[in-house]
VOGU-3710 file (C-alpha; in Angstrom, 3 decimals, decimal comma):
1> xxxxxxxxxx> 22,333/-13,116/29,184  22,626/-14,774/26,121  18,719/-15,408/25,879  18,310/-11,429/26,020  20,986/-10,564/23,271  19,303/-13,180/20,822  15,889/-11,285/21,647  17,523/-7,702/21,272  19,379/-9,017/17,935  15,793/-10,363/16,338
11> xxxxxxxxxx> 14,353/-7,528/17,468  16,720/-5,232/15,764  16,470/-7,120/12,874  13,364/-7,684/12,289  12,800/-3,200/13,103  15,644/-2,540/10,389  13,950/-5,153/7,531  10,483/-3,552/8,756  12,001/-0,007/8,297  13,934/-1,114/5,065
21> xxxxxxxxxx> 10,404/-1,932/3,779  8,663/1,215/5,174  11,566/3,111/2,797  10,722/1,399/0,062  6,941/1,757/-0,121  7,598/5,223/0,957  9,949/5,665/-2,319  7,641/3,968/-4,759  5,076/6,221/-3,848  7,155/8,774/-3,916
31> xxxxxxxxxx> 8,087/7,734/-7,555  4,151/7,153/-8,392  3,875/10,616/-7,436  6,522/12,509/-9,533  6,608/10,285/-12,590  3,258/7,916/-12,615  0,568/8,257/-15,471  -2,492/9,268/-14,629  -6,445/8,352/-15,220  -9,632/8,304/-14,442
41> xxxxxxxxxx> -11,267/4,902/-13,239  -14,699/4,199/-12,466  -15,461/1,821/-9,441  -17,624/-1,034/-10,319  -18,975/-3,837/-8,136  -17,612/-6,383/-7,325  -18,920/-10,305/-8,546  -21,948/-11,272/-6,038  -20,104/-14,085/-4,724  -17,204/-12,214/-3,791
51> xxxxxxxxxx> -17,395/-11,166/0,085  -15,209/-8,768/0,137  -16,506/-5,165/0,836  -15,776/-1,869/-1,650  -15,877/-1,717/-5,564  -13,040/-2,863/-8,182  -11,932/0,093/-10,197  -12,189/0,135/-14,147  -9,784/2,030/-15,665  -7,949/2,429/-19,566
61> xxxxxxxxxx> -4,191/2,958/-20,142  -2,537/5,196/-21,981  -2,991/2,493/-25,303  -6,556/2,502/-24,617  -6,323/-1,116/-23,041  -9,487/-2,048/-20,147  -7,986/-3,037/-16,898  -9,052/-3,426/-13,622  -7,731/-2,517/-10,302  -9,004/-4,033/-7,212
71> xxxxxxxxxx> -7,774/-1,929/-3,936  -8,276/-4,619/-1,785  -9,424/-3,947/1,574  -7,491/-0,996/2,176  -9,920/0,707/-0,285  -12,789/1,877/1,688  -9,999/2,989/4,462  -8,350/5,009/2,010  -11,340/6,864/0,420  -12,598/4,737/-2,801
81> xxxxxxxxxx> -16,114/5,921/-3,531  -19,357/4,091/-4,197  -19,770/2,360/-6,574  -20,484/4,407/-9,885  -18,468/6,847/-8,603  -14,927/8,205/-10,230  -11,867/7,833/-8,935  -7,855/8,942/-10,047  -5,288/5,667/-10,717  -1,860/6,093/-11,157
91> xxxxxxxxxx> 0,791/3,624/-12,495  4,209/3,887/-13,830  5,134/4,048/-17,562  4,364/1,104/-19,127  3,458/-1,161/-15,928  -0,505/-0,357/-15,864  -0,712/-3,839/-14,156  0,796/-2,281/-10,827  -1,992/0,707/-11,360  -2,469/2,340/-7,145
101> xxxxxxxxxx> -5,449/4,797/-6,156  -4,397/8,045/-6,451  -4,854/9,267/-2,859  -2,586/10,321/-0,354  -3,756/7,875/2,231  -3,858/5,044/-0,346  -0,455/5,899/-1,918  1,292/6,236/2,218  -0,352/3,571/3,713  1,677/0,961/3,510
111> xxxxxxxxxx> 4,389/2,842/4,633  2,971/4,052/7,332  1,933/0,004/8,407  5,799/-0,896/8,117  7,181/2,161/10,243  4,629/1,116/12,720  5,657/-2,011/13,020  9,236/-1,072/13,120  8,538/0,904/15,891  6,771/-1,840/17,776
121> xxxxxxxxxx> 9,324/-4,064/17,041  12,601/-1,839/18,535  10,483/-0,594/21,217  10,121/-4,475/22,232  14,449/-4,585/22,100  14,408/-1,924/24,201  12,046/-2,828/26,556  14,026/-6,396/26,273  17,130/-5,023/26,706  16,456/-2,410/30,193
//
């Protein structure tokens, strides 16, 4: 008995931190959305030895400053076009270093990731606990 109530409590813990985050990310996009600035970046490609698959994005901020965004490997998921391509970027008044694609799949993503695995994670207490 005691064995399946320390399973049940990590499992509830660990769905209410994963469902804490899942707010969060949902919130900051939500935020991104309402208030972010936004521009137009161009994807570029990436440096030959780098492995990684999709483009880095090139984009200026509102002072006219070069940055560069690099989606990661969420970005061909989440609709980042080839490379020469344009694409919207969004980032929050005066923070252009936390810059997102501005798509809906790339902006609710994460999100989406954490409520899954909140999910999976009290569906495992219950499951524990019957």
């Amino acid at each position: 008995m005691g064995a399946e109530l320390v399973l049940l409590a990590l499992c509830t813990g660990f769905g209410l931190g994963f469902l804490t985050l899942a707010t969060r990310s949902a919130l900051e996009a939500v935020r991104l959305w309402v208030r972010g600035l936004r521009v137009m970046g161009r994807v570029t490609p990436r440096a030959v030895s780098d492995r990684r698959r999709g483009g880095l994005v090139a984009f200026s901020d509102h002072l006219g400053r070069g940055l560069v965004l690099d989606p990661g490997w969420r970005g061909p998921l989440c609709g980042l076009p080839p490379v020469g391509g344009s694409v919207p970027v969004v980032y929050a008044q005066n923070r252009p270093a936390t810059a997102r694609l501005w798509t809906l799949r790339y902006l609710l993503a994460p999100s989406f990731g954490w409520f899954l695995s909140a999910t999976l994670a009290f569906g495992t207490g219950v499951m524990l606990s019957s």
